[in-house]
C-alpha positions as CSV (number, residue, x, y, z in Angstrom):
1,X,95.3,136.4,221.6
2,X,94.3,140.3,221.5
3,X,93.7,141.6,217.7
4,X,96.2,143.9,219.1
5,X,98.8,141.4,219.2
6,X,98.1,138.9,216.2
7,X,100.3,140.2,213.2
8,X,98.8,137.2,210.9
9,X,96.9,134.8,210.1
10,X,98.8,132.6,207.8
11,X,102.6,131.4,208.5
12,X,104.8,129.5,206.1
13,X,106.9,126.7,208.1
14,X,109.5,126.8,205.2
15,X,110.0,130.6,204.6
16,X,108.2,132.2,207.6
17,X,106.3,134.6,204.9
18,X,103.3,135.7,207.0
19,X,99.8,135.9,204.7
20,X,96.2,137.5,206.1
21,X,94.3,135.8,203.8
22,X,94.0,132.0,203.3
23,X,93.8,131.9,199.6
24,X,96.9,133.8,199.2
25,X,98.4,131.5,201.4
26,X,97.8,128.4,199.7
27,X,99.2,130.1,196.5
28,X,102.1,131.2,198.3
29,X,102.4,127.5,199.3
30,X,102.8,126.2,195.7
31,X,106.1,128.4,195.2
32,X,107.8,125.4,197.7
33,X,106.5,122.7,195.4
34,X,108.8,123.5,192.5
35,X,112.5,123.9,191.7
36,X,114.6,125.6,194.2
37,X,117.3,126.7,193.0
38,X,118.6,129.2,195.9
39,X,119.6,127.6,198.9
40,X,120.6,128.9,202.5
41,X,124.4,128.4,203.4
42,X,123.6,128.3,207.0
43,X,120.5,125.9,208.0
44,X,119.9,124.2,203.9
45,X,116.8,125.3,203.3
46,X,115.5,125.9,199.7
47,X,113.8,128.4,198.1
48,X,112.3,129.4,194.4
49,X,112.5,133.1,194.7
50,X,115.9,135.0,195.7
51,X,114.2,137.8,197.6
52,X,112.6,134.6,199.5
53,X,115.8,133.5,200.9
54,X,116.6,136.6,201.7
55,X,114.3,136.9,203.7
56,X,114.8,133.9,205.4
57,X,118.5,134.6,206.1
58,X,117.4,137.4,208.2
59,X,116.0,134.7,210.7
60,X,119.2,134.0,211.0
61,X,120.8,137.1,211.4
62,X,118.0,138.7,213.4
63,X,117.8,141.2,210.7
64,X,114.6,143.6,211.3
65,X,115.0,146.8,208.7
66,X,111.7,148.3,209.1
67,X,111.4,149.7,212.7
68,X,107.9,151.3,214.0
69,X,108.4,155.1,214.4
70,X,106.1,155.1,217.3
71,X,107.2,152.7,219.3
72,X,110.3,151.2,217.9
73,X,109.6,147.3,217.3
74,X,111.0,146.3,214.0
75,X,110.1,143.7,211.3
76,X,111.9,141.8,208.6
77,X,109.4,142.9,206.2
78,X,107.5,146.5,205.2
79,X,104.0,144.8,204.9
80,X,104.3,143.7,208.9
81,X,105.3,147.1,209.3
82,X,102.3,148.3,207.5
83,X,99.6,146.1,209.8
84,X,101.6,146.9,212.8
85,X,100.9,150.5,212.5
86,X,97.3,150.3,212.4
87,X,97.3,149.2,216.3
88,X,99.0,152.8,217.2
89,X,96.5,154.8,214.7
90,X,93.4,152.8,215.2
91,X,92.7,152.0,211.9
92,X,90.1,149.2,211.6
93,X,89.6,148.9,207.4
94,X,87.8,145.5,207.8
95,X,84.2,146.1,209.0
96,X,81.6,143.7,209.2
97,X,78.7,144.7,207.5
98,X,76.5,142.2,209.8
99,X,77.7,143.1,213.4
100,X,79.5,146.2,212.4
101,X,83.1,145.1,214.6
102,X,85.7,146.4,212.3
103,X,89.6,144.5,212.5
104,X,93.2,145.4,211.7
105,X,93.8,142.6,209.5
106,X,91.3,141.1,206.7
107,X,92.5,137.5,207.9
108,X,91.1,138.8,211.2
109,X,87.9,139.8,209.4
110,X,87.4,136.7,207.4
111,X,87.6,134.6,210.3
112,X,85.2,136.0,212.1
């Protein structure tokens, strides 16, 4: 897949939160392992955080608030938005200091 294309590294299968960085990941992971109190009314699915499941619910709805001024894809959250960007403006903030190839996303970075 093109860096162009790959918006993440790091998908949740229970909430579909989206994380560049492993480590930030596996915390993220932990959130699922306790009580989960908010629940979705359509598919069941449980969640710790509120702002979690509402996030989820917009699978649902095919919610996407935060639309790309450029080009007009949308996301359901303002940090895709954010790495999305960087493919119109070029912006590379993850060099490597060995080979000096630069990436959109830090995930992208730290796996190479």
């Amino acid at each position: 897949m093109s860096e162009e294309l790959r918006e993440s590294s790091y998908d949740c299968d229970i909430c579909k939160e989206s994380f560049l960085e492993e480590s930030k990941f596996n915390q993220h992971k932990q959130i699922h392992k306790v009580e989960a109190p908010y629940h979705c009314d359509i598919c069941g699915k449980s969640f710790s955080r509120r702002g979690s499941l509402a996030t989820h619910k917009q699978l649902h709805t095919g919610e996407k608030p935060y639309h790309c001024s450029i080009c007009g894809k949308s996301f359901t959250n303002d940090s895709h938005l954010t790495r999305h960007i960087r493919i119109h403006t070029g912006e590379k903030p993850y060099p490597c200091d060995i080979c000096g190839e630069s990436f959109y996303h830090r995930g992208n970075f730290t796996t190479h």
